[in-house]
DRENTORKOL-3810 file (N, C-alpha, C; in nm, 4 decimals):
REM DRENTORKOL-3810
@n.u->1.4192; n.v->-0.6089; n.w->-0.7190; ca.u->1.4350; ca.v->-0.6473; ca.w->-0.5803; c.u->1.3684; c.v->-0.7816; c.w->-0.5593
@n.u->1.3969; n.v->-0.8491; n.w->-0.4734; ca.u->1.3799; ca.v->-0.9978; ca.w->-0.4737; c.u->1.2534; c.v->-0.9681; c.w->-0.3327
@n.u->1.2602; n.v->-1.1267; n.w->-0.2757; ca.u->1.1155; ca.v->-1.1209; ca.w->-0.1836; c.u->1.2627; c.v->-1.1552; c.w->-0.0469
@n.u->1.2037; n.v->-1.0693; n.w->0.0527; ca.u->1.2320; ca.v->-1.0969; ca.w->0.2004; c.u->1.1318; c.v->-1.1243; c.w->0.2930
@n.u->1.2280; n.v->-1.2650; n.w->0.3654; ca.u->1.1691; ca.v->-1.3560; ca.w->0.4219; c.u->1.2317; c.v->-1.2994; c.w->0.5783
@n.u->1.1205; n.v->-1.3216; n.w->0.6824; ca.u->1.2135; ca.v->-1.3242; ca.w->0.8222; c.u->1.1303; c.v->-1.4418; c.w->0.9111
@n.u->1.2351; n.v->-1.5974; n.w->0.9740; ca.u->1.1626; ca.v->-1.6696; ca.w->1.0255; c.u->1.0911; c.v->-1.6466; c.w->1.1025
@n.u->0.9922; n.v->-1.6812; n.w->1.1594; ca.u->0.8795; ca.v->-1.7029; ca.w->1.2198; c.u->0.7887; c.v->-1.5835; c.w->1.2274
@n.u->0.8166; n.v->-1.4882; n.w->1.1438; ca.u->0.7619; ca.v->-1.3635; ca.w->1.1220; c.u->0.6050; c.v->-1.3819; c.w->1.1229
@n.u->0.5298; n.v->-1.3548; n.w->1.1272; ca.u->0.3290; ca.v->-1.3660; ca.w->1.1870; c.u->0.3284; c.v->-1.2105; c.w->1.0740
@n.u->0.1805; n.v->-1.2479; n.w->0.9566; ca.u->0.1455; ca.v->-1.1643; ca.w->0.8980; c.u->0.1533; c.v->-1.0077; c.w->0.9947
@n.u->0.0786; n.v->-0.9888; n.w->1.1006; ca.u->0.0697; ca.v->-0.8935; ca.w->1.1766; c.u->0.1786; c.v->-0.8602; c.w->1.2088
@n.u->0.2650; n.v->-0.8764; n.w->1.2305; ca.u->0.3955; ca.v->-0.8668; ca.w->1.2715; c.u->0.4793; c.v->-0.8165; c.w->1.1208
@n.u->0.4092; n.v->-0.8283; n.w->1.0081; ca.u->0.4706; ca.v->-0.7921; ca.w->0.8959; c.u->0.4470; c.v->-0.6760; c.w->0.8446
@n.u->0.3136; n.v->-0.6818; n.w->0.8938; ca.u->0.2469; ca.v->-0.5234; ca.w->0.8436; c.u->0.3003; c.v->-0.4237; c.w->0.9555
@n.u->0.2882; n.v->-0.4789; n.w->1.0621; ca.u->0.3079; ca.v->-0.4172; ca.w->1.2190; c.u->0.5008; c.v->-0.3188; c.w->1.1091
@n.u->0.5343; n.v->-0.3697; n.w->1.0875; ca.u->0.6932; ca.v->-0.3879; ca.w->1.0762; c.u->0.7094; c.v->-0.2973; c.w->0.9236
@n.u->0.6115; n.v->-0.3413; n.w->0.8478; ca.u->0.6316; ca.v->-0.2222; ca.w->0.7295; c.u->0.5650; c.v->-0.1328; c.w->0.6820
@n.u->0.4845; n.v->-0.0672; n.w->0.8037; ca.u->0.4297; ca.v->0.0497; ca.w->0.8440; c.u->0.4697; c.v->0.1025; c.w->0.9236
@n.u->0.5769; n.v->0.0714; n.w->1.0290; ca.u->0.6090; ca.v->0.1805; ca.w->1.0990; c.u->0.6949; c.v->0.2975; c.w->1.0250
@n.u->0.6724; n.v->0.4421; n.w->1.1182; ca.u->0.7308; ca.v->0.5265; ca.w->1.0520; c.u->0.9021; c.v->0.5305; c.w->1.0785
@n.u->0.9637; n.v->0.5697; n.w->1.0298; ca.u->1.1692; ca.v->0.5944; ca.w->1.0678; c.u->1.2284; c.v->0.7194; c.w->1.0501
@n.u->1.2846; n.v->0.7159; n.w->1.0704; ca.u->1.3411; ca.v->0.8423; ca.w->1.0689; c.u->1.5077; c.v->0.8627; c.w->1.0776
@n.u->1.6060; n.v->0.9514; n.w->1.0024; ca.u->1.7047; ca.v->0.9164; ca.w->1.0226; c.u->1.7531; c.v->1.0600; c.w->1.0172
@n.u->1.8646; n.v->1.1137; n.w->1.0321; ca.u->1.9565; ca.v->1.2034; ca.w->1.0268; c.u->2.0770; c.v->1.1873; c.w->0.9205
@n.u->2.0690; n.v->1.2874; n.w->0.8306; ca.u->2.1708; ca.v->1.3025; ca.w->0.7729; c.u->2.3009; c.v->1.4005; c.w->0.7975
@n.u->2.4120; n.v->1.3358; n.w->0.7668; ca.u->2.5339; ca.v->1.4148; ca.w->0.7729; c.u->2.5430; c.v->1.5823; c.w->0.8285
@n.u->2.4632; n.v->1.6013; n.w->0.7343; ca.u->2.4638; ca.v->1.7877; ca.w->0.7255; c.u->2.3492; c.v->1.7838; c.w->0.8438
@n.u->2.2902; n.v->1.7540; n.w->0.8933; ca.u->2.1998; ca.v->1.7275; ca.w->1.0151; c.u->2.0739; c.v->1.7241; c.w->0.9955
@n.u->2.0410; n.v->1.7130; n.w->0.8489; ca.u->1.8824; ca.v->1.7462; ca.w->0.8175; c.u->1.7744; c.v->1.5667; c.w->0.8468
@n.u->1.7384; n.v->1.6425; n.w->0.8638; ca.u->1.6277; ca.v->1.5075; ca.w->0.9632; c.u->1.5299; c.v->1.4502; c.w->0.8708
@n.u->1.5531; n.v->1.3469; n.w->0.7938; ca.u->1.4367; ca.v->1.2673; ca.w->0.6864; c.u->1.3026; c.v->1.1943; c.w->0.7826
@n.u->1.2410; n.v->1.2188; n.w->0.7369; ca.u->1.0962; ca.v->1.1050; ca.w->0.7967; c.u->1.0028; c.v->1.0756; c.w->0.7366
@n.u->1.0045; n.v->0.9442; n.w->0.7447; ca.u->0.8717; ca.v->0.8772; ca.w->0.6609; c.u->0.7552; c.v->0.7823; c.w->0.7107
@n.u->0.6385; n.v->0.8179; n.w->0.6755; ca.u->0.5042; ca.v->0.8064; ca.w->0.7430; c.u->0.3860; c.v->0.7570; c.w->0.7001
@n.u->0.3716; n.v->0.6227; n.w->0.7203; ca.u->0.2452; ca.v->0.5365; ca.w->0.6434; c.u->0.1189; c.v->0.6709; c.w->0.6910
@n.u->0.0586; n.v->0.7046; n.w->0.6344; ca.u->-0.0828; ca.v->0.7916; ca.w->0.6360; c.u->-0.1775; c.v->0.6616; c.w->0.6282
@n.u->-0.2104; n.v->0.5803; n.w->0.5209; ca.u->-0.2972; ca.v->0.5075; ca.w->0.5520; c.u->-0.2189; c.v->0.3747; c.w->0.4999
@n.u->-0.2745; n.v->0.3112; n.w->0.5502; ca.u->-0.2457; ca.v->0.1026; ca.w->0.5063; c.u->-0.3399; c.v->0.0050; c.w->0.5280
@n.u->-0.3381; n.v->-0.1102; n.w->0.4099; ca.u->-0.4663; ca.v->-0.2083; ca.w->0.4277; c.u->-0.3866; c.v->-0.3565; c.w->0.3372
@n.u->-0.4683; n.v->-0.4311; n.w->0.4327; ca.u->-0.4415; ca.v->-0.5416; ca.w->0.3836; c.u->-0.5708; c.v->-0.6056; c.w->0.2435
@n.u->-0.5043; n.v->-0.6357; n.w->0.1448; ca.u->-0.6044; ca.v->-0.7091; ca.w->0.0453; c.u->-0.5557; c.v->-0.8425; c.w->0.0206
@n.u->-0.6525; n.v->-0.9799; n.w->0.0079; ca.u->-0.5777; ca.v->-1.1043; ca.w->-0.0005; c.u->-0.6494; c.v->-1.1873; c.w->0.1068
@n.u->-0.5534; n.v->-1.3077; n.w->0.1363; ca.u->-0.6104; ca.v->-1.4082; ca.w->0.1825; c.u->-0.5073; c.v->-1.4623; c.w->0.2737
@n.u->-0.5659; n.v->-1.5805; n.w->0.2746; ca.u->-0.4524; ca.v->-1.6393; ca.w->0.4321; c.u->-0.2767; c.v->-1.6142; c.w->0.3727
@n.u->-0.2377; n.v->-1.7147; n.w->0.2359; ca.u->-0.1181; ca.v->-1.7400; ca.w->0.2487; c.u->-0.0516; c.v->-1.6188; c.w->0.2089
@n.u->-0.1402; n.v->-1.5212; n.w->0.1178; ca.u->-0.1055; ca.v->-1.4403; ca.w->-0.0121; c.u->-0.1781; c.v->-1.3257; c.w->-0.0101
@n.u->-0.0848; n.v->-1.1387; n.w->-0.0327; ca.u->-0.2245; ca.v->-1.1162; ca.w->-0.0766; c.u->-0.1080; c.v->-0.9169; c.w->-0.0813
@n.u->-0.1644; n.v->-0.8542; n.w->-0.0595; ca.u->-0.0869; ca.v->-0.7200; ca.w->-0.1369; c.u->-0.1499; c.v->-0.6401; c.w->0.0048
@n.u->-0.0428; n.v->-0.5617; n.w->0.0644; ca.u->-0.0301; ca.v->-0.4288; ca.w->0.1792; c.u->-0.0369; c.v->-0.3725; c.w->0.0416
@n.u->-0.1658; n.v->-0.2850; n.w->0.0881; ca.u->-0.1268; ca.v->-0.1222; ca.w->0.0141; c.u->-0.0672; c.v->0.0232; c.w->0.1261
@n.u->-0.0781; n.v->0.1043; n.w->0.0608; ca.u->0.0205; ca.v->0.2118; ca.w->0.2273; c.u->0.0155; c.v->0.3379; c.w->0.1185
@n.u->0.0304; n.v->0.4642; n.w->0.1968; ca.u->0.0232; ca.v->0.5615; ca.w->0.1276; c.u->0.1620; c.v->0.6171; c.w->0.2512
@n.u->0.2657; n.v->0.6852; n.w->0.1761; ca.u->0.3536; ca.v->0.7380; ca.w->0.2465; c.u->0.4274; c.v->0.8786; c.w->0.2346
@n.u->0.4094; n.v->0.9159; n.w->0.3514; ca.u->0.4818; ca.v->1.0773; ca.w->0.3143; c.u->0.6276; c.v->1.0809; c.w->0.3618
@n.u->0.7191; n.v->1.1782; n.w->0.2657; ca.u->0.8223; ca.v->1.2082; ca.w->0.3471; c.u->0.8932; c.v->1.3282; c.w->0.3529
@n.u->0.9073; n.v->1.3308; n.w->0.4698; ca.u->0.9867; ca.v->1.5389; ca.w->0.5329; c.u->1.1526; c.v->1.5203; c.w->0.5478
@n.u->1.1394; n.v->1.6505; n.w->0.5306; ca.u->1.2877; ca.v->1.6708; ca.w->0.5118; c.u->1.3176; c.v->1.7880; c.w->0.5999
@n.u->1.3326; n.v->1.7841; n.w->0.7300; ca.u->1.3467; ca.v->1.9224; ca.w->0.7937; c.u->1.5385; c.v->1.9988; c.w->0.8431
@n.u->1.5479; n.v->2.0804; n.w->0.8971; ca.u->1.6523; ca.v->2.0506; ca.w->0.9138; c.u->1.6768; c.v->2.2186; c.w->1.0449
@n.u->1.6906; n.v->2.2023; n.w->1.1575; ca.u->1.6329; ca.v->2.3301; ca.w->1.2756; c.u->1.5353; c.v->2.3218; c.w->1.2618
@n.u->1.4582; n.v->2.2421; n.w->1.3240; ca.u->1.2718; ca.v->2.2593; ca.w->1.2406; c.u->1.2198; c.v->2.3254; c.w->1.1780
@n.u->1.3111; n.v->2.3334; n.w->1.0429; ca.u->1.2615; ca.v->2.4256; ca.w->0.9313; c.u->1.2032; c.v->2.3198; c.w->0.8075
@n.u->1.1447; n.v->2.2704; n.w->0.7206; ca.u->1.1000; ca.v->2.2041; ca.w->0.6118; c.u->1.2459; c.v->2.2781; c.w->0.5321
@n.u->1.2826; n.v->2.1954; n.w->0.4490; ca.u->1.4160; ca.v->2.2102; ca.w->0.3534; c.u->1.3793; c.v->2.1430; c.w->0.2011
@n.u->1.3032; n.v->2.1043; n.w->0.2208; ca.u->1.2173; ca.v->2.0242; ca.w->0.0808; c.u->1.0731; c.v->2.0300; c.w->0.0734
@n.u->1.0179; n.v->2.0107; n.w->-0.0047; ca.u->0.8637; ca.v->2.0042; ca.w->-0.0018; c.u->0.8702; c.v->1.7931; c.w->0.0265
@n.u->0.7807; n.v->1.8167; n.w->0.1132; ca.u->0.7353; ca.v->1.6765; ca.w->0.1659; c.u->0.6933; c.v->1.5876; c.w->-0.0067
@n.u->0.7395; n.v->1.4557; n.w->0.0085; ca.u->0.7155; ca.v->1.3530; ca.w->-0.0838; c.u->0.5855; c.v->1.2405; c.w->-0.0565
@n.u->0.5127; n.v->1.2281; n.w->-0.1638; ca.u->0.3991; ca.v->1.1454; ca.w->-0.1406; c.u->0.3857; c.v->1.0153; c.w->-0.2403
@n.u->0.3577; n.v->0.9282; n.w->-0.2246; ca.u->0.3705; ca.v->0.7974; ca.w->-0.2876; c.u->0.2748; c.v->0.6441; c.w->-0.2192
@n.u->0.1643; n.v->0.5823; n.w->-0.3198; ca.u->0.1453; ca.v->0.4748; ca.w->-0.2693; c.u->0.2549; c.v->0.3469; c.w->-0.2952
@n.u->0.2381; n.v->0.2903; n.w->-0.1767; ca.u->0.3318; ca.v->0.1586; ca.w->-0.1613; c.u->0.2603; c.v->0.0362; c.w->-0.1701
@n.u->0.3404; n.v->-0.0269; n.w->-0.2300; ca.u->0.2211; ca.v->-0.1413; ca.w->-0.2618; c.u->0.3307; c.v->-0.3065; c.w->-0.2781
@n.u->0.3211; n.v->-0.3659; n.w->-0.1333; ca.u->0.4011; ca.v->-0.4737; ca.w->-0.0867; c.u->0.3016; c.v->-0.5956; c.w->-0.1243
@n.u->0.3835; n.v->-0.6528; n.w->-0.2092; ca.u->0.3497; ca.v->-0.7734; ca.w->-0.1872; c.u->0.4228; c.v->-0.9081; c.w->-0.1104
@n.u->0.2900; n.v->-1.0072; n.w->-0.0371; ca.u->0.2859; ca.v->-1.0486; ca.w->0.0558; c.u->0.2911; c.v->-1.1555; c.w->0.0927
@n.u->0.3519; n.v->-1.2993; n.w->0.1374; ca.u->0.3465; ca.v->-1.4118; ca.w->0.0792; c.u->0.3916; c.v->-1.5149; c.w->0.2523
@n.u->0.3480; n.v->-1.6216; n.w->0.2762; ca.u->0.3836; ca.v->-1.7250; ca.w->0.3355; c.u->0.4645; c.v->-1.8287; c.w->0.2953
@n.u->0.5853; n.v->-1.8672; n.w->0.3440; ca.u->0.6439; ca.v->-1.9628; ca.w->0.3100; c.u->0.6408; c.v->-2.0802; c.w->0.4238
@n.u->0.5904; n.v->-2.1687; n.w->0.3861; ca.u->0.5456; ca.v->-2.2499; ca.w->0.4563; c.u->0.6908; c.v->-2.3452; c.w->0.5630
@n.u->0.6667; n.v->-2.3093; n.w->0.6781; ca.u->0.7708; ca.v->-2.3668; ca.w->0.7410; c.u->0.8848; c.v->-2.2514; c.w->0.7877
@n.u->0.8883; n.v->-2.1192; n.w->0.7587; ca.u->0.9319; ca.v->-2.0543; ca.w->0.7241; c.u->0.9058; c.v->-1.9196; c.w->0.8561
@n.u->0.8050; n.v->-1.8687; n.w->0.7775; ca.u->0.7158; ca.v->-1.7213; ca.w->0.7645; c.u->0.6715; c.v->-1.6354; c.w->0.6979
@n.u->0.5999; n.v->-1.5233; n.w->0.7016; ca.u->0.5947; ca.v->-1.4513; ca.w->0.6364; c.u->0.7266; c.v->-1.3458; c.w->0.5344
@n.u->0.6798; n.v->-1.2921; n.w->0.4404; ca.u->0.7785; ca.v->-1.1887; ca.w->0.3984; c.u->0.7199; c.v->-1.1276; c.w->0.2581
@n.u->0.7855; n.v->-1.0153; n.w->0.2047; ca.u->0.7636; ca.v->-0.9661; ca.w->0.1231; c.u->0.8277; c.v->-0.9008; c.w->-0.0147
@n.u->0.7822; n.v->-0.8308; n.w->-0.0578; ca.u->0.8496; ca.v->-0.7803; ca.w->-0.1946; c.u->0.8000; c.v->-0.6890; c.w->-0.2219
@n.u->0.8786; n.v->-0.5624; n.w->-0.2071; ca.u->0.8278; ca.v->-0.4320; ca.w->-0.2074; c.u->0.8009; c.v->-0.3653; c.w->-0.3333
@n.u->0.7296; n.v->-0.2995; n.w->-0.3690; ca.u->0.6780; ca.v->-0.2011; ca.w->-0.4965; c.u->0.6614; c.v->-0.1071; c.w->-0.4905
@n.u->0.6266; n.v->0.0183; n.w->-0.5665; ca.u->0.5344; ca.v->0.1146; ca.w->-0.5434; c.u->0.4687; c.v->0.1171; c.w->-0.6773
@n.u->0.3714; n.v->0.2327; n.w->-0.7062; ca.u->0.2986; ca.v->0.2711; ca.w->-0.8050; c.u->0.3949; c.v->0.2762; c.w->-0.9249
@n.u->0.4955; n.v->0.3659; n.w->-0.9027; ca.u->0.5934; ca.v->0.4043; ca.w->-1.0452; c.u->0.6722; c.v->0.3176; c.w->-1.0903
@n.u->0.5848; n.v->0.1682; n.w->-1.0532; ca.u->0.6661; ca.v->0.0227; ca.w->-1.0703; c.u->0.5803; c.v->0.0014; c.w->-1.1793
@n.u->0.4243; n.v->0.0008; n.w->-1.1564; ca.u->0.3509; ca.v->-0.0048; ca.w->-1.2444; c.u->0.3044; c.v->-0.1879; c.w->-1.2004
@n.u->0.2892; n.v->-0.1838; n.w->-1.0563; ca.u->0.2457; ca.v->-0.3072; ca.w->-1.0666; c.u->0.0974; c.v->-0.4268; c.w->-1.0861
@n.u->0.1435; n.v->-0.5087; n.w->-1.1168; ca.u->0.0209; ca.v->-0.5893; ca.w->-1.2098; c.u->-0.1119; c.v->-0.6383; c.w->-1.0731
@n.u->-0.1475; n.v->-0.5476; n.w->-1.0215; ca.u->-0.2409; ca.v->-0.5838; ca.w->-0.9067; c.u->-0.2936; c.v->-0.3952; c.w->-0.8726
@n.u->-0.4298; n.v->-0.4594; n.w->-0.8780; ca.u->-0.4928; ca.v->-0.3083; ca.w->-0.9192; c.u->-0.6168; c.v->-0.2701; c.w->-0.7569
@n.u->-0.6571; n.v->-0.3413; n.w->-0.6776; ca.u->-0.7043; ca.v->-0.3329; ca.w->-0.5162; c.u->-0.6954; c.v->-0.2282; c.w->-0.4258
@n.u->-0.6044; n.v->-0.1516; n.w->-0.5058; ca.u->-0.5752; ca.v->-0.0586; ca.w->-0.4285; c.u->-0.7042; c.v->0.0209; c.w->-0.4122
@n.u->-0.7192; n.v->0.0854; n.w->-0.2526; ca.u->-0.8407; ca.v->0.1571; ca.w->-0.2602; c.u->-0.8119; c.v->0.2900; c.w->-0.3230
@n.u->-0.9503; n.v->0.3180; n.w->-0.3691; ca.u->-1.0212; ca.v->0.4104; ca.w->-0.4100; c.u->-0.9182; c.v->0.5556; c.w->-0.4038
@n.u->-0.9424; n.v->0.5659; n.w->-0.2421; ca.u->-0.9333; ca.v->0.6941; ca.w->-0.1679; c.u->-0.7278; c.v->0.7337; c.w->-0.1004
@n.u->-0.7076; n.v->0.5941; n.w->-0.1789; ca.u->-0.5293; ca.v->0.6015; ca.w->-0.1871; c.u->-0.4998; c.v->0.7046; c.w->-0.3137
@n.u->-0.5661; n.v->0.7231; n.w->-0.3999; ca.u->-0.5204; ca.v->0.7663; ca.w->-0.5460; c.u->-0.5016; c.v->0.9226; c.w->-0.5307
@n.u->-0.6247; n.v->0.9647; n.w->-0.3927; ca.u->-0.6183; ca.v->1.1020; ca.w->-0.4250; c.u->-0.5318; c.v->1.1985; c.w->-0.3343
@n.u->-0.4779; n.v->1.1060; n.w->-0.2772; ca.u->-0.3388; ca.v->1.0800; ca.w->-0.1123; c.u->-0.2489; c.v->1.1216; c.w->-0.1983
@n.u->-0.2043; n.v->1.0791; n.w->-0.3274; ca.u->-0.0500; ca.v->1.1078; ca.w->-0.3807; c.u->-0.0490; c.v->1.1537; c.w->-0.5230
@n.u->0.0315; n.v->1.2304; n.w->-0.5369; ca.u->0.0599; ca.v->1.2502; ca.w->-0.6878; c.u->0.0472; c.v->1.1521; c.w->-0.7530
@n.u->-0.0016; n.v->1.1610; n.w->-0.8938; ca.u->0.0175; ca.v->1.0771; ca.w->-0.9999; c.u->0.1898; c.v->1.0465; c.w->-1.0482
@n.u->0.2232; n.v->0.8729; n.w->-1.0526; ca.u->0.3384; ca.v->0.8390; ca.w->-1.0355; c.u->0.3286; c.v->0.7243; c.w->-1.1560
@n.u->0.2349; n.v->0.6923; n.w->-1.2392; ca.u->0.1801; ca.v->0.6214; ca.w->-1.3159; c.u->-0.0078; c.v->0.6366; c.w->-1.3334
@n.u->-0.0081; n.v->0.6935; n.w->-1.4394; ca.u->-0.1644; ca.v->0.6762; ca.w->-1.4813; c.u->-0.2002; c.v->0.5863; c.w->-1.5594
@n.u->-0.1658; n.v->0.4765; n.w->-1.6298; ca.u->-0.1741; ca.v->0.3783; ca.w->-1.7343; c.u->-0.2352; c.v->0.2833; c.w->-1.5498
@n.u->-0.1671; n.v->0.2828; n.w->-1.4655; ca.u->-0.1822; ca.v->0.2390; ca.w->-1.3212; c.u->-0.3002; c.v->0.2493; c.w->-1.2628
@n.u->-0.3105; n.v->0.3561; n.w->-1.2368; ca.u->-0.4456; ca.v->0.4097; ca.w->-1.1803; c.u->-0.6038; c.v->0.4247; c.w->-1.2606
@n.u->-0.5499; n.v->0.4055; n.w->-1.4254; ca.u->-0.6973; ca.v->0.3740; ca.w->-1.5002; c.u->-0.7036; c.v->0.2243; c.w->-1.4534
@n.u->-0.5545; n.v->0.1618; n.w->-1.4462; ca.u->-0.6560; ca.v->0.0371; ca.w->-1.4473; c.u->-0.7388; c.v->-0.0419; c.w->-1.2656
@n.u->-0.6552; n.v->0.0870; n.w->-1.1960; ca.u->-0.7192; ca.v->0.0421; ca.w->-1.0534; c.u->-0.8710; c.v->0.0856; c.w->-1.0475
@n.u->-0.9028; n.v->0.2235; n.w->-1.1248; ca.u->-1.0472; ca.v->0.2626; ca.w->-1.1481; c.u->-1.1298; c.v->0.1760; c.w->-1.2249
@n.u->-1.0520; n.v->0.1072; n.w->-1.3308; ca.u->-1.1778; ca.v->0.0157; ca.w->-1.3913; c.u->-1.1441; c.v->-0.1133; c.w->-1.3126
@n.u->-1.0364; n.v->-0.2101; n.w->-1.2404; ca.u->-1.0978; ca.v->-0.2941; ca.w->-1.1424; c.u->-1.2182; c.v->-0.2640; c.w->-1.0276
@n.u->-1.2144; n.v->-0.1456; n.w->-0.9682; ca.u->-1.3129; ca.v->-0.1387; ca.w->-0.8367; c.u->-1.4363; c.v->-0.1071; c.w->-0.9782
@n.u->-1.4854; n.v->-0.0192; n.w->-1.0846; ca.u->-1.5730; ca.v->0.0051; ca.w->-1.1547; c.u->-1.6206; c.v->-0.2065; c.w->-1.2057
@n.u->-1.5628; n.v->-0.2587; n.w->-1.1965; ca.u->-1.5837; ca.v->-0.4249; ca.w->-1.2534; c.u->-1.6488; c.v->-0.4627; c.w->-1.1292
@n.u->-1.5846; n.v->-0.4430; n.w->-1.0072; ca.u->-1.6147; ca.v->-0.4861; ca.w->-0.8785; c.u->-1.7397; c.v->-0.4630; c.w->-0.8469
@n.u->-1.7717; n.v->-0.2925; n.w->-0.8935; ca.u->-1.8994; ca.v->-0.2744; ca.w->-0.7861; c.u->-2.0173; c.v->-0.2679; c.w->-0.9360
@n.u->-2.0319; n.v->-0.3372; n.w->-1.0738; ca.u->-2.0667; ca.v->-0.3590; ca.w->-1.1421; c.u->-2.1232; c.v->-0.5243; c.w->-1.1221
@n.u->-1.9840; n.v->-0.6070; n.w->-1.0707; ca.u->-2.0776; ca.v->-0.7231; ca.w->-0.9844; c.u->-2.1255; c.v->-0.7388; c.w->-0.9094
@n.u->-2.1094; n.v->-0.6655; n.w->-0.8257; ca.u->-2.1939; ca.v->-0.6460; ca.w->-0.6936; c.u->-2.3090; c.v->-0.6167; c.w->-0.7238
@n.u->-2.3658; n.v->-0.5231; n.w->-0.7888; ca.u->-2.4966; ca.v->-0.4546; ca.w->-0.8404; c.u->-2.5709; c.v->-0.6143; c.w->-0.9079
@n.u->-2.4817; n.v->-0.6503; n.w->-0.9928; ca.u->-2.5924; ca.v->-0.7910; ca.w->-1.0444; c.u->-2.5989; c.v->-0.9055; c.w->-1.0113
@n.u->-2.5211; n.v->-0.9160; n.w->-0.8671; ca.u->-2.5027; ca.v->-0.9936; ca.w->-0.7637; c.u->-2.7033; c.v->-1.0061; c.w->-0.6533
@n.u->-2.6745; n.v->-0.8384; n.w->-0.6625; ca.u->-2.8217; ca.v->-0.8189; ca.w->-0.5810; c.u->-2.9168; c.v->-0.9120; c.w->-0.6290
@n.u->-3.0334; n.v->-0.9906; n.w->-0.5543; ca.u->-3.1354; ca.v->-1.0259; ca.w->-0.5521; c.u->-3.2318; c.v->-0.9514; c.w->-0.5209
@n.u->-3.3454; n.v->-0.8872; n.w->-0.6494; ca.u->-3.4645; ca.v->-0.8583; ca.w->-0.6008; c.u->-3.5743; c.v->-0.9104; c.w->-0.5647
@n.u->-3.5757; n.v->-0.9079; n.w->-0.4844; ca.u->-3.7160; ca.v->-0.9883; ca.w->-0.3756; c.u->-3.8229; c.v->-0.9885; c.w->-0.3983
@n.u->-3.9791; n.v->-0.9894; n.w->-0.4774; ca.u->-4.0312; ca.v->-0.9116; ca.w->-0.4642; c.u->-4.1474; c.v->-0.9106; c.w->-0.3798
@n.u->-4.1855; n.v->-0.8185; n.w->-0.3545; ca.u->-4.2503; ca.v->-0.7628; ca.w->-0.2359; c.u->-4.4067; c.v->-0.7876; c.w->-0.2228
@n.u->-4.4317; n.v->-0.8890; n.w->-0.0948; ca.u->-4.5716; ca.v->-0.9129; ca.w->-0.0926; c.u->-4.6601; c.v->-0.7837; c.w->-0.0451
@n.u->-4.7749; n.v->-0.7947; n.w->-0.0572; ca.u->-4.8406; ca.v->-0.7071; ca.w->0.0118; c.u->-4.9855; c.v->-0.7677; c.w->0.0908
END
């Protein structure tokens, strides 16, 4: 899938737009819906990766007809200058090369790639490994 652009689109307005939930009706009348649970932005002004965790139902007489589907989403995010914002959609079972995803997304969805998720555990394990020798100890007058 390629990257979509919409003019004058405003980051907020992007996330605003690919987090909302939808919902549609099928033929036989059963009612699909799908539902960001959580979403975050990682990155910087021009550039930078929506993560999203999403569920989806399948009801149909308000009965469940499927067991609900779970999956992190993971958009990447970009400015075109003159332009707007837009993106390029992923998920986990893409296996994509950007690992930010939080922590507490992993335990939201089935495993959809684990070669994925070791390497999102050892980025935040690198992260909070610099942080620790980042600290300055002070030491303490008395």
């Amino acid at each position: 899938m390629g990257w979509l652009f919409t003019l004058g689109q405003s980051r907020k307005e992007l996330v605003e737009r690919r987090t909302m939930p939808w919902q549609r009706t099928q033929p036989d009348g059963t009612v699909v819906t799908s539902t960001c649970l959580a979403h975050c932005y990682r990155g910087c002004v021009f550039s930078g990766v929506l993560w999203s965790v999403w569920e989806r139902t399948w009801t149909k007489d308000n009965q469940n007809v499927q067991e609900p589907e779970r999956w992190i989403g993971c958009d990447l995010l970009a400015y075109q200058s003159g332009y707007g914002w837009g993106f390029k959609d992923l998920d986990e079972s893409c296996g994509p090369y950007y690992f930010s995803c939080p922590l507490g997304y992993l335990a939201m969805a089935p495993v959809a790639n684990e070669t994925w998720r070791e390497g999102v555990r050892s980025f935040h394990a690198r992260l909070k490994a610099k942080r620790a020798s980042q600290l300055v100890k002070v030491p303490v007058s008395h």
